[in-house]
GUZABA-649242 format. One record per residue: residue number from 1; residue in one letter; chain; x, y, z of N, C-alpha, C, O in turn. Coordinates in Angstrom, 3 decimals, m for minus. Layout:
// GUZABA-649242
  num  residuo  cadena       n.X       n.Y       n.Z      ca.X      ca.Y      ca.Z       c.X       c.Y       c.Z       o.X       o.Y       o.Z
  NUM        A       A         X         Y         Z         X         Y         Z         X         Y         Z         X         Y         Z
...
//
This chain:
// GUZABA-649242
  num  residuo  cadena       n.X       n.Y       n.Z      ca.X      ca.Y      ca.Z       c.X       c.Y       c.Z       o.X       o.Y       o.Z
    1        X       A    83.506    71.094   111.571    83.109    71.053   112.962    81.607    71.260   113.110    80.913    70.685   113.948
    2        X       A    81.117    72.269   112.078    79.708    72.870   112.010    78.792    71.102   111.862    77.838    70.863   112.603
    3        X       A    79.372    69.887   110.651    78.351    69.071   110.596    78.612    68.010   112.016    77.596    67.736   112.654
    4        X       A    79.856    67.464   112.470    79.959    66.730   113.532    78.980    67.240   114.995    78.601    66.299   115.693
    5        X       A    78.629    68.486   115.398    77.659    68.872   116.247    76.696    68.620   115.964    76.154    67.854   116.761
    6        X       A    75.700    69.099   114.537    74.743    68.029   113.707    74.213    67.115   114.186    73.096    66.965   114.682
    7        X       A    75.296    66.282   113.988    75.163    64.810   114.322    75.176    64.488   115.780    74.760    63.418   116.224
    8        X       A    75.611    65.338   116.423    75.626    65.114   118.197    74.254    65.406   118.187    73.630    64.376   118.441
    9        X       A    73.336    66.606   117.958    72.458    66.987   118.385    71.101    66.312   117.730    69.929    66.459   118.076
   10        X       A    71.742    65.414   116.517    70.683    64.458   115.845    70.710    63.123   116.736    69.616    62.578   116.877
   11        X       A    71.572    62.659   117.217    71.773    61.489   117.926    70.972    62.153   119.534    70.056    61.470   119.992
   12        X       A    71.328    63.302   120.201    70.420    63.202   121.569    68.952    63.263   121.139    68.176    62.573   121.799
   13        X       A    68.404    64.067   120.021    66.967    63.900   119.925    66.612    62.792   119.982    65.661    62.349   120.626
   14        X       A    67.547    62.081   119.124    66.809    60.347   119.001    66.815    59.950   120.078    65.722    59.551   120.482
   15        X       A    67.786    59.880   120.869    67.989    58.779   121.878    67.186    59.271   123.064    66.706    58.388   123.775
   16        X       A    66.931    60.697   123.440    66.420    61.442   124.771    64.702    61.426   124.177    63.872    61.693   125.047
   17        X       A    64.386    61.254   123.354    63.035    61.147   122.826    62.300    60.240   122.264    61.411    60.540   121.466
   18        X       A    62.658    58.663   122.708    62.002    57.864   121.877    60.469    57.918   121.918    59.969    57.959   120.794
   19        X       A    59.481    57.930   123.085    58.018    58.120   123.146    57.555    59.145   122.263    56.325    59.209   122.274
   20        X       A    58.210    60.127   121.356    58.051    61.016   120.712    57.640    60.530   119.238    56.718    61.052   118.612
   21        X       A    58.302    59.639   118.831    58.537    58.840   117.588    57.663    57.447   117.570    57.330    56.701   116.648
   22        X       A    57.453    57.423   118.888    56.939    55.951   118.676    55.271    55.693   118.744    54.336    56.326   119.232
   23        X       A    55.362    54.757   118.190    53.493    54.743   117.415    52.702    54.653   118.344    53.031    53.846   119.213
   24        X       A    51.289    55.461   118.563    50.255    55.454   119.373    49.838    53.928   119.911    49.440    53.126   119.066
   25        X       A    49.915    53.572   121.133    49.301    52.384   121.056    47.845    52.034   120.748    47.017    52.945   120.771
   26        X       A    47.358    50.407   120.376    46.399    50.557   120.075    45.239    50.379   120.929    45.207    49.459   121.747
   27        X       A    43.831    51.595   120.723    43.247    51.112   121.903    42.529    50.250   122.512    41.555    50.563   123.197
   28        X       A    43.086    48.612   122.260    42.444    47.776   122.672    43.652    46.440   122.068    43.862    46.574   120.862
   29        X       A    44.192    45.605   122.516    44.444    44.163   122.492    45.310    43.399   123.705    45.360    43.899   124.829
   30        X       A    45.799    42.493   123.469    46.786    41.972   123.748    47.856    42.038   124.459    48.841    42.543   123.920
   31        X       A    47.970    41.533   125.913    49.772    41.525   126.520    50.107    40.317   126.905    49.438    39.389   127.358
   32        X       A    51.644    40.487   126.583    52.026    39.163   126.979    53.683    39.910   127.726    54.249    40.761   127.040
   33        X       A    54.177    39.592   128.800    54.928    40.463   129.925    55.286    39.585   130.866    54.563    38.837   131.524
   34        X       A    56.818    39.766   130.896    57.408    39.277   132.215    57.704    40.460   132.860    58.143    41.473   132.317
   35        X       A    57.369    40.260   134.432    57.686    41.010   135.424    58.457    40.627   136.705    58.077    39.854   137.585
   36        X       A    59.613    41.316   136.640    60.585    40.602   138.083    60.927    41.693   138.736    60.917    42.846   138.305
   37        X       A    61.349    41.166   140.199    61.696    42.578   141.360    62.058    41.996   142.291    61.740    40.815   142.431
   38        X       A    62.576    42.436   142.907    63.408    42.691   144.376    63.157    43.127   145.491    62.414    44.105   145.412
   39        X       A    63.479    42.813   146.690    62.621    43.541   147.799    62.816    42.895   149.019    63.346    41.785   149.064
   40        X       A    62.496    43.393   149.852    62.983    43.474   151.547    61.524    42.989   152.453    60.418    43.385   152.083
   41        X       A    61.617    42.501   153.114    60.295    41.482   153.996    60.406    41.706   155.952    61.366    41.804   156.716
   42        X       A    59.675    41.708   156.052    59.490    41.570   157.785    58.646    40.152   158.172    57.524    40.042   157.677
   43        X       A    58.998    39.395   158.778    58.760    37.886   158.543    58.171    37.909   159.825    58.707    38.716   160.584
   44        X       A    56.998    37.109   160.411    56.540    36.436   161.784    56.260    35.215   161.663    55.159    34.844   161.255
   45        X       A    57.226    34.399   162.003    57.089    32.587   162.121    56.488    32.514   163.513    57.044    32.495   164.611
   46        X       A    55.233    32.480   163.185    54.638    32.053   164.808    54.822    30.564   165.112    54.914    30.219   166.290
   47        X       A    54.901    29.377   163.820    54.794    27.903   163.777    54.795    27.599   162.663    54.701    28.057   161.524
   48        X       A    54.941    26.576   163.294    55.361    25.814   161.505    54.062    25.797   160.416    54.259    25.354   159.285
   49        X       A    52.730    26.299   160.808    51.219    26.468   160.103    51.029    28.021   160.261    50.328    28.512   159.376
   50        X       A    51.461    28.806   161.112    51.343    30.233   160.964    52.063    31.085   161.117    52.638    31.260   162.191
   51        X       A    52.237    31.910   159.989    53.320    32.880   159.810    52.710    34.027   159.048    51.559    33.860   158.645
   52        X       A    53.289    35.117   158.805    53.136    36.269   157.987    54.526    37.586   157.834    55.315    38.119   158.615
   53        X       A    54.239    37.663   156.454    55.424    39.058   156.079    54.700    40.348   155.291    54.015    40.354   154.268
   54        X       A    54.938    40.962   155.787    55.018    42.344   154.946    56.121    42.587   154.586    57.108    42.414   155.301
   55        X       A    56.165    43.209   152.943    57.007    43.349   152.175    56.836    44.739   151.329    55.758    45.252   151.032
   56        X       A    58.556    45.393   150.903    58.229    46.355   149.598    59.312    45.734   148.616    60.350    45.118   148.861
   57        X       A    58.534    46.221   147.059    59.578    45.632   146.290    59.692    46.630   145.187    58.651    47.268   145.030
   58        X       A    60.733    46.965   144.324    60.197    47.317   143.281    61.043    46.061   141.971    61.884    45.169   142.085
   59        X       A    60.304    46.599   140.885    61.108    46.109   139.812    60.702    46.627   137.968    60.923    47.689   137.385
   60        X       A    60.278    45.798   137.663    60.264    46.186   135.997    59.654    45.115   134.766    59.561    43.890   134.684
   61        X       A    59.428    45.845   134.196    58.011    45.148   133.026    58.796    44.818   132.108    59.610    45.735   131.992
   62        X       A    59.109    43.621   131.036    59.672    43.530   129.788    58.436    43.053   129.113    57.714    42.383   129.851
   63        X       A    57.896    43.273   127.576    56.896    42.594   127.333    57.754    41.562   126.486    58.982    41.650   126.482
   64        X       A    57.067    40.557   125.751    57.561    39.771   125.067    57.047    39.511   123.751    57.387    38.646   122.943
   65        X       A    55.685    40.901   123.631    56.077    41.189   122.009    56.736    42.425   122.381    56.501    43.120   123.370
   66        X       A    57.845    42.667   121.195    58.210    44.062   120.965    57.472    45.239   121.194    56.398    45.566   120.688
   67        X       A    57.996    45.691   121.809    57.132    47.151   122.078    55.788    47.679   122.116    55.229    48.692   121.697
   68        X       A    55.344    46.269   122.995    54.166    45.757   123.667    53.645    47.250   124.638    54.398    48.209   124.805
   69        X       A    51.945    47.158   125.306    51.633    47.791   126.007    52.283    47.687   127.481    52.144    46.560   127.956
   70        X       A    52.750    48.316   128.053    53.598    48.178   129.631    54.683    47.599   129.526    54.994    46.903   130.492
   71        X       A    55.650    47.655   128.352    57.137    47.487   128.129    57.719    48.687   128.969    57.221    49.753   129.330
   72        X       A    58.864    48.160   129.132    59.877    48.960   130.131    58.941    50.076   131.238    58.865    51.302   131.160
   73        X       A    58.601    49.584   131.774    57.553    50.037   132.898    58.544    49.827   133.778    59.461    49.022   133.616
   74        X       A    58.314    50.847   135.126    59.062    50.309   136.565    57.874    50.265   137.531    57.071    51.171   137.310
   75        X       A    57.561    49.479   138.507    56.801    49.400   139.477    57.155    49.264   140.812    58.352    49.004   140.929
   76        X       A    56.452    49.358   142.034    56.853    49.297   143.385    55.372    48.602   143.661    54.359    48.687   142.967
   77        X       A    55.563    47.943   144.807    54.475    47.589   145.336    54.967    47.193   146.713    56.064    46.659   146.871
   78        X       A    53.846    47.558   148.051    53.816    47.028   149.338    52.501    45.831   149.399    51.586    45.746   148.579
   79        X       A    52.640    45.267   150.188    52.028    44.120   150.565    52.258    43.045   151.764    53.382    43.036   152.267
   80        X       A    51.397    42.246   152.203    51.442    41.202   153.141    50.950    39.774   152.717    50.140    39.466   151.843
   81        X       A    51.354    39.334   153.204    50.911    37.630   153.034    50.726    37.311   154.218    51.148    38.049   155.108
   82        X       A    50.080    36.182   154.499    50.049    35.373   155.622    49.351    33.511   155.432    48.471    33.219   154.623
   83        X       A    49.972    32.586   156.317    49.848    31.411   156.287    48.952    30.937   157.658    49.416    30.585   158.742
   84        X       A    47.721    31.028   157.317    47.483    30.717   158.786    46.286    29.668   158.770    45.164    29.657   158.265
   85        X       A    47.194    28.598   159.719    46.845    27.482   159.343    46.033    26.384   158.044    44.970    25.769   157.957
   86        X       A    47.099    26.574   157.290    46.724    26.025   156.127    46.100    27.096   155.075    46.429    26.993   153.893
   87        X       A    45.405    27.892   155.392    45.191    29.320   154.675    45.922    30.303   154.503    46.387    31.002   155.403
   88        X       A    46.192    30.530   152.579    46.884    31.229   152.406    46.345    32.665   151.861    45.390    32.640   151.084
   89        X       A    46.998    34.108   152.290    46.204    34.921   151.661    47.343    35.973   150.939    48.495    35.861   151.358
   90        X       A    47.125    36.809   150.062    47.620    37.864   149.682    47.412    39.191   149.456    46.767    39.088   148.412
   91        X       A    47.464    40.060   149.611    47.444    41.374   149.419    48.372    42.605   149.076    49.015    43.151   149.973
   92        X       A    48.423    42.976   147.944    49.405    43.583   147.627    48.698    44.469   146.676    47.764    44.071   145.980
   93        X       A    49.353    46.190   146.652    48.980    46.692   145.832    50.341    47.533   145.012    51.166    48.092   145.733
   94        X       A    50.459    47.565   143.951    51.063    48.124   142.984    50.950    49.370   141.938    49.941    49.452   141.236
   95        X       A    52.047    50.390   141.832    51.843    51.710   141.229    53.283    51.065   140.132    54.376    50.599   140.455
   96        X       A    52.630    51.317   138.728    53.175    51.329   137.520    53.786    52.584   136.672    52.969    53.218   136.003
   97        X       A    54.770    52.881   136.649    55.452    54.085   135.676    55.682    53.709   134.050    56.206    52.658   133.681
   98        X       A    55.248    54.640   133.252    56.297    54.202   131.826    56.430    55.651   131.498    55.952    56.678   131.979
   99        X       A    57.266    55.373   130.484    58.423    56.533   130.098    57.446    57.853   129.831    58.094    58.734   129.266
  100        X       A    56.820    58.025   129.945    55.578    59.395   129.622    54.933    59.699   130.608    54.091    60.594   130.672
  101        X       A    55.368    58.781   131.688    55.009    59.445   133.181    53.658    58.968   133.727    53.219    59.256   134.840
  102        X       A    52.907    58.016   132.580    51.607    57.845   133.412    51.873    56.426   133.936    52.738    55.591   133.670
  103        X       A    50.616    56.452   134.942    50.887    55.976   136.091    49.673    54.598   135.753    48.846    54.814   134.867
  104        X       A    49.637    53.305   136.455    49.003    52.318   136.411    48.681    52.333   138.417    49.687    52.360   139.127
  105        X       A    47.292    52.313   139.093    47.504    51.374   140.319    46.752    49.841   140.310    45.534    49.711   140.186
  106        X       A    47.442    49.022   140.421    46.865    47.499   140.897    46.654    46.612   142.173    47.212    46.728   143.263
  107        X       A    45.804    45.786   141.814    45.706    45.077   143.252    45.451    43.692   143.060    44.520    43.247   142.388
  108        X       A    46.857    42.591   144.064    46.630    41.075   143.903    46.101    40.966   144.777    45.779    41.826   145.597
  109        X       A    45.827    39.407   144.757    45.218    38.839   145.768    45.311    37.290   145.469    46.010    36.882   144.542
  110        X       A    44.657    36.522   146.202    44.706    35.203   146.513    43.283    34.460   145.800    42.541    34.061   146.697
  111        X       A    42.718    34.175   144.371    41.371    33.603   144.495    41.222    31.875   145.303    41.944    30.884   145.193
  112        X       A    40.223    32.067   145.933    39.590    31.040   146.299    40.366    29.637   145.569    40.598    28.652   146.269
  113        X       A    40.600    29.656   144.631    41.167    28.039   143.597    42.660    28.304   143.651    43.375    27.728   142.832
  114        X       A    43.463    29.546   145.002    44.570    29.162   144.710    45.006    30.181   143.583    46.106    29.735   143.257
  115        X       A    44.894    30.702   143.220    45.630    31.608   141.660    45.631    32.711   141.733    44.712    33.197   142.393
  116        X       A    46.477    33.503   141.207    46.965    34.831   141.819    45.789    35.591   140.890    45.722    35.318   139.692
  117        X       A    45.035    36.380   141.388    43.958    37.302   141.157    44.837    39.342   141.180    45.303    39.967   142.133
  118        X       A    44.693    39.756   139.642    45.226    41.139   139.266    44.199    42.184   139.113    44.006    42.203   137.897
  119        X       A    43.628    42.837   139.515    42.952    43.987   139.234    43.372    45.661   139.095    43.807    46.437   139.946
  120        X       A    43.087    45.835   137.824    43.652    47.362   138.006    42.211    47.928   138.564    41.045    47.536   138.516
  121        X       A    42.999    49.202   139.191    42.177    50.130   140.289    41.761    51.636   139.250    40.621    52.087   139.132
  122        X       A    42.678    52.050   138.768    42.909    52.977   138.730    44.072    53.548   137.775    45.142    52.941   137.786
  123        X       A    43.924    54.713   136.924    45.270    55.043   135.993    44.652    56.469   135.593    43.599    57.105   135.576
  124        X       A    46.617    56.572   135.143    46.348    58.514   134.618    46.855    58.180   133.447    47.412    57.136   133.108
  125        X       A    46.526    59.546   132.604    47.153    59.498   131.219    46.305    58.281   130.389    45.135    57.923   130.527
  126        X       A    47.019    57.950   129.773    46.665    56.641   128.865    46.078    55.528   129.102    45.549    54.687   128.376
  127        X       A    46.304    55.666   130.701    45.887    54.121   131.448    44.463    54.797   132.132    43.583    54.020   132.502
  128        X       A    44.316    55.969   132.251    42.553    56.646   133.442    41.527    55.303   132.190    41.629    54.879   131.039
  129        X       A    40.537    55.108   133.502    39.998    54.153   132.571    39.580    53.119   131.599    38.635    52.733   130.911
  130        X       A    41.392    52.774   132.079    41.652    51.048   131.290    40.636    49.947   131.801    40.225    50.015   132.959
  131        X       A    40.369    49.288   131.248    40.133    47.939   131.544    40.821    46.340   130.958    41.146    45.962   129.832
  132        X       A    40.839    45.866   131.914    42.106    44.767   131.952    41.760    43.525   132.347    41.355    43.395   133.502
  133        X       A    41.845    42.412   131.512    42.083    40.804   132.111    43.184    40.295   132.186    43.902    40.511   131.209
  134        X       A    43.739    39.496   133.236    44.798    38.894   133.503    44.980    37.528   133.909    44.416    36.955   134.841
  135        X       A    45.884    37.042   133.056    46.420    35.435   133.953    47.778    35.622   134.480    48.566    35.968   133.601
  136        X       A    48.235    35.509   135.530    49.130    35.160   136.428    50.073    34.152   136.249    49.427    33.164   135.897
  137        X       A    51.415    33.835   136.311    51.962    32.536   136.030    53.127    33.028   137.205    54.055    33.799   136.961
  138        X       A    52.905    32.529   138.249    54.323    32.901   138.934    55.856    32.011   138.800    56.167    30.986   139.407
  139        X       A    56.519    32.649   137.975    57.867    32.131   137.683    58.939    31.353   139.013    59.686    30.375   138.980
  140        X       A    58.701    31.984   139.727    59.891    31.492   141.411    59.184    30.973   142.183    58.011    30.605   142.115
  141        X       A    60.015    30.935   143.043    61.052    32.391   143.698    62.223    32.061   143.103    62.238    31.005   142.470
  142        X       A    63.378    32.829   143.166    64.368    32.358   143.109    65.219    32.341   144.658    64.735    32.460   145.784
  143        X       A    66.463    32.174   144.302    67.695    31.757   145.841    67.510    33.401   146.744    67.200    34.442   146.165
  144        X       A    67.693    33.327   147.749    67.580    34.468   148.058    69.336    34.632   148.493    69.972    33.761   149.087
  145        X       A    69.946    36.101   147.983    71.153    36.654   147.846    71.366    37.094   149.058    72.573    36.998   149.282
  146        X       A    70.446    37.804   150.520    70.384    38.311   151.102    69.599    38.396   152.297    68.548    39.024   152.170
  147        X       A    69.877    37.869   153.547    68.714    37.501   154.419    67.627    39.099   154.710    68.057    40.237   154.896
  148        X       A    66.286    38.686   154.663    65.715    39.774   154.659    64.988    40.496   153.474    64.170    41.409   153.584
  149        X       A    65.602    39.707   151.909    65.070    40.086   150.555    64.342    39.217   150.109    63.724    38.353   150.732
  150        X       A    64.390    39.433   148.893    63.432    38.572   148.091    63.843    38.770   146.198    64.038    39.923   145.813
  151        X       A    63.908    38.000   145.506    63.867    38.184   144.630    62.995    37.516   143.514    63.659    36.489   143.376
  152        X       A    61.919    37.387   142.584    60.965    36.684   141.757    60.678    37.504   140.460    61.093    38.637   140.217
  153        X       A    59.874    36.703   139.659    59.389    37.109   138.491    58.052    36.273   138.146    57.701    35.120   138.395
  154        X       A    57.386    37.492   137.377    56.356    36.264   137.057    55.565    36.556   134.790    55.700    37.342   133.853
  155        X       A    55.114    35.769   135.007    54.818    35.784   133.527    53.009    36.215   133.938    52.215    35.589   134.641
  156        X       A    52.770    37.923   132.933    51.349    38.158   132.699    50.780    38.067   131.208    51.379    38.576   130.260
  157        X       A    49.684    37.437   131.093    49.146    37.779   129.639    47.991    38.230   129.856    47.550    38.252   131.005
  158        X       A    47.074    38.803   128.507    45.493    39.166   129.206    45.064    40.403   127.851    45.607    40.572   126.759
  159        X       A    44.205    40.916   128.311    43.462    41.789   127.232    43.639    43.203   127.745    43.983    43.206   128.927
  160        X       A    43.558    43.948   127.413    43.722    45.689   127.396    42.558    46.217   126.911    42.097    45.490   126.031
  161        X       A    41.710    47.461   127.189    41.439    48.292   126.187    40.914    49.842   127.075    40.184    50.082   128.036
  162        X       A    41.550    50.456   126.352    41.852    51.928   126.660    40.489    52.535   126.804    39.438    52.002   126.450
  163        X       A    40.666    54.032   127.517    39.250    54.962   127.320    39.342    55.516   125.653    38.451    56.226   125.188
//
């Protein structure tokens, strides 16, 4: 009975502690990351050329190398859009979690050529003092399940490097 507890209490270390075991990231390369989420909208169709929503969403980071920088991350973000007349704009800002508790804040936007523009603001822990390039690939939308939601994903790649 003495080794079967053992083994219970060898299996929760592992499993309740992986950031413990797992290798320092490095301070400086490479991401490549899909990000999708969910979320609820307040819509104003003024016409068929002007409209606007504010929205909150949250969702979650997979990278697509293995145990990439901002894997299994969860995020939330509020934001607005608007269509007005023929001009489109965005604004949205975003707070990033990963399993060690530090925090990422970001901010999209709309550049001038049309393409979704990412800037980090701000970070604690590991991220205070990142600096970051990003390309944008927006995956959707997809069907919406629910009048009033939203559901999308999008593909990020770009450069990293730590303080």
């Amino acid at each position: 009975m003495k080794k079967a507890s053992s083994y219970v209490l060898a299996i929760m270390i592992f499993t309740s502690a992986p950031s413990a075991f797992a290798a320092p990231l490095p301070k400086e390369g490479s991401y490549d990351y899909t990000a999708c989420w969910s979320g609820i909208s307040n819509t104003i169709t003024f016409s068929k050329t002007h409209s606007a929503q504010s929205y909150e969403m949250t969702g979650e980071i997979r990278s697509n190398i293995p145990g990439g920088i901002f894997d299994k991350q969860s995020f939330r973000c509020v934001g607005m859009t608007a269509s007005l007349g023929g001009k489109n704009t965005l604004n949205n800002v975003c707070e990033a979690i990963d399993a060690d508790g530090d925090k990422r804040l970001t901010t999209f936007s709309v550049g001038s050529d049309g393409k979704i523009i990412r800037e980090p603001v701000v970070g604690t822990g590991k991220y205070e003092g990142m600096v970051a390039t990003a390309t944008v690939e927006p995956l959707g939308p997809f069907p919406t399940i629910k009048d009033g939601t939203f559901q999308d994903c999008n593909h990020q790649t770009g450069t990293y490097k730590l303080k």
